[in-house]
N, C-alpha and C positions, 0 to 999 in steps of 0.2 A: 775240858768236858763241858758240854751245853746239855744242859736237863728243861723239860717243860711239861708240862700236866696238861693233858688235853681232857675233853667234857665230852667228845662226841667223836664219832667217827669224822663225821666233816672237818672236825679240826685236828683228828691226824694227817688226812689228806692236804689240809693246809700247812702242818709244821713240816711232812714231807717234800713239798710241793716248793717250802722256801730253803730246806735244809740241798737241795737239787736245781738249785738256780746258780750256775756257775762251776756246775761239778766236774772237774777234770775228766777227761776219757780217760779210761783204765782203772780206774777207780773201782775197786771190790767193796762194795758194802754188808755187812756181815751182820744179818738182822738175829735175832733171838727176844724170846717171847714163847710166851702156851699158846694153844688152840686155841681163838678167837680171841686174840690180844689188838689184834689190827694190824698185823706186818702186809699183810695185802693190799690194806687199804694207806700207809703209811706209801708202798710202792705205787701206789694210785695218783698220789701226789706225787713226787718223783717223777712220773712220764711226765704231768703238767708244765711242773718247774722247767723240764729240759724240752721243753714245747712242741710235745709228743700230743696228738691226739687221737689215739687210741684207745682202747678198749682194753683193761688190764684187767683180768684175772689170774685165780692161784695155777697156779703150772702144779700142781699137788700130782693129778697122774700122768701129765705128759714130762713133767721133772725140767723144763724149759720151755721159755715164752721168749720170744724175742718182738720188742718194740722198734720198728725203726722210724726215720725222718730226717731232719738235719741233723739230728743226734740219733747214739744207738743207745737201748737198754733192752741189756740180757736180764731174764729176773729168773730165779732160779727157786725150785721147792726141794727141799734135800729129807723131806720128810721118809720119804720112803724108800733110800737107800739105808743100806746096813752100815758101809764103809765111803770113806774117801776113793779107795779103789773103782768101786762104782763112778765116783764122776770121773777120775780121770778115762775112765773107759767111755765114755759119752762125748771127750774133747776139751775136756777144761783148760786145757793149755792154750788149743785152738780158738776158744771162747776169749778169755785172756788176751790172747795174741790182736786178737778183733781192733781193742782202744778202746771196745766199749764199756759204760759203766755198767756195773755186773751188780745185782742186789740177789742175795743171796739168803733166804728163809730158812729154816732147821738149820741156822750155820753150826750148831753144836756137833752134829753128827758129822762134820767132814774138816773139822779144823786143822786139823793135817793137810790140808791143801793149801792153806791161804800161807803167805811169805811174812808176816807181821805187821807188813803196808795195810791191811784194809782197815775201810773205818766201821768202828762198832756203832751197832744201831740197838738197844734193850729196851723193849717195850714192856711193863708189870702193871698187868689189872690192878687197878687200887679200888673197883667197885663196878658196877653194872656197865656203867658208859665211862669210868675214868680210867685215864691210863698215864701214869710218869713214862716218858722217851726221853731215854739220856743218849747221847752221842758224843763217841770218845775216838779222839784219832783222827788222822786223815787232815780236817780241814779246823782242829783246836785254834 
């Protein structure tokens, strides 16, 4: 488990940005966190790291964003689903199937879907700008 206390949004985009340098395909990332913790900006970093240069926003109501490039990232908002049911109706296996690294937001709501492989990403307000990001799994 790798934990680090970031000060700013720019330095979640940085912790994400190194924690995504080197990040296997297929790899499910399993983010959690409340409303405005940074998991967006955390996958902001992430496209960088995998030397994506696009333009990441929350997929909140289109519920999928796909980044592509030399590398793929799927980034997923599970906010507004009720069930796991709902994603697998959308293609989650398909998505999966891809190789691409999948980052996954509201993962609480659909944990029935992931196989035990993803790596956790917890992101906890500790105050206005500060936020502990521990990361468990996957790449320990």
């Amino acid at each position: 488990m790798q934990t680090y206390i970031s000060r700013s949004e720019a330095e979640t985009e940085t912790i994400g940005e190194k924690f995504a340098q080197g990040l296997a395909g297929g790899t499910v990332v399993a983010m959690y966190g409340d409303l405005g913790a940074g998991k967006t900006a955390f996958v902001r970093g992430m496209a960088r790291g995998m030397g994506l240069s696009c333009r990441v926003s929350s997929p909140t109501f289109t519920i999928v964003n796909e980044y592509e490039g030399e590398r793929e990232l799927i980034h997923f908002d599970m906010y507004r689903l009720e069930s796991s049911d709902e994603l697998f109706d959308i293609g989650w296996e398909d998505y999966l199937g891809r190789g691409a690294v999948c980052a996954v937001e509201w993962s609480e709501k659909v944990e029935d879907a992931f196989y035990g492989d993803e790596t956790i990403v917890r992101i906890e307000k500790l105050g206005d700008t500060e936020r502990r990001i521990t990361i468990e799994g996957g790449r320990d």
